[in-house]
N, C-alpha and C positions, 0 to 999 in steps of 0.2 A: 558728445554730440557726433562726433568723427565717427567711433565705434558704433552707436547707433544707426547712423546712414550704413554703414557697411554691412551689416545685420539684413537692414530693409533691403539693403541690394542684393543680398546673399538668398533670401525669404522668396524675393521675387522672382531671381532667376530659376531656383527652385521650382518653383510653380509651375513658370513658363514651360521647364522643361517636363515637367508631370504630363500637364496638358499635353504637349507635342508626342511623348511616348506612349500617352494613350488611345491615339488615334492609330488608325489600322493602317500598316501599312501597303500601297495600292502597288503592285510589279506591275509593272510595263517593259515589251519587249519591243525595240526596235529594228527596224528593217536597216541594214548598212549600205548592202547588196544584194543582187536578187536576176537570176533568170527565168525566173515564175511570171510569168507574163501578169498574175492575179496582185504580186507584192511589189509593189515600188519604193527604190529607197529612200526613207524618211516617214515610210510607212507604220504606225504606231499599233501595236497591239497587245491586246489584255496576256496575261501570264497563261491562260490555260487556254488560248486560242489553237485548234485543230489547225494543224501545217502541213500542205500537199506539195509534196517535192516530187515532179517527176522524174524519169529513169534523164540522168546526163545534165539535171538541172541541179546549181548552184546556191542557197543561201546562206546567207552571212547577219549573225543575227546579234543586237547587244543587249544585253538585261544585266544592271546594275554596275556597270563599267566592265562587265565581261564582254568578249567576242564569243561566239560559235559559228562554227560553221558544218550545214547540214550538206551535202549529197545526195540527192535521189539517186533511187526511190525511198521514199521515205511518207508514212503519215502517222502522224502524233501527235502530242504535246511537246515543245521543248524539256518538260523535265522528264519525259518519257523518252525522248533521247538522248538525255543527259545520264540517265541512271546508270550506276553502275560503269562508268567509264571516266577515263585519266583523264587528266587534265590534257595530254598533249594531242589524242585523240579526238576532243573537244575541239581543240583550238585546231588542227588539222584535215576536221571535218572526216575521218576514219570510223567515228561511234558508230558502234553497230555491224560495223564488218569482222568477221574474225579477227581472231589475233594472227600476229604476223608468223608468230612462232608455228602455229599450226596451218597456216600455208608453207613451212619450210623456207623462208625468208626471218629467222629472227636476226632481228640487227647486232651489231656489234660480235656477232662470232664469226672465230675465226678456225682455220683448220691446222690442223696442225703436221707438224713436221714428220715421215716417216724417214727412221732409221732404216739405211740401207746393206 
């Protein structure tokens, strides 16, 4: 009788979770921060929402427990400015600018010692 309840609770939760992994899931990107006078924060938008960063203006955006952060100028998609870049450039709001190494600022090197 014991084994049989466990079964039917095993069967069902099975199910439940059929169901729930069949339904599509919906991205939502939230607004955090924002000096885009057009996005306010707690402002809610669809995943492939068109995003107008002007030049010197700031967004700060979260979609699934991520932060980003964009810099104008900028207009895209977030995954149109997410492509193709690090993680720390993401979260540093850098995507899309050169890399540092080819502005001649790469981090972490150092120079070295000439023998005299």
């Amino acid at each position: 009788m014991l084994q049989a309840n466990a079964v039917r609770l095993s069967l069902g939760a099975l199910a439940l979770s059929a169901i729930l992994l069949s339904c599509p899931a919906r991205a939502e990107v939230e607004v955090m921060y924002s000096t885009v006078a057009e996005l306010k924060a707690g402002t809610k938008l669809p995943d492939e929402a068109t995003l107008e960063v002007g030049e010197g203006q700031v967004l700060r955006l979260m979609k699934s427990g991520t932060t980003y952060e964009i810099s104008g100028p900028y207009h895209g998609t977030l995954g149109q400015y997410t492509k193709g870049c690090s993680g720390l450039q993401i979260m540093s709001g850098t995507c899309g600018e050169e890399p540092a190494d080819e502005r001649g600022a790469t981090p972490g090197a150092t120079r070295g010692i000439i023998p005299q």
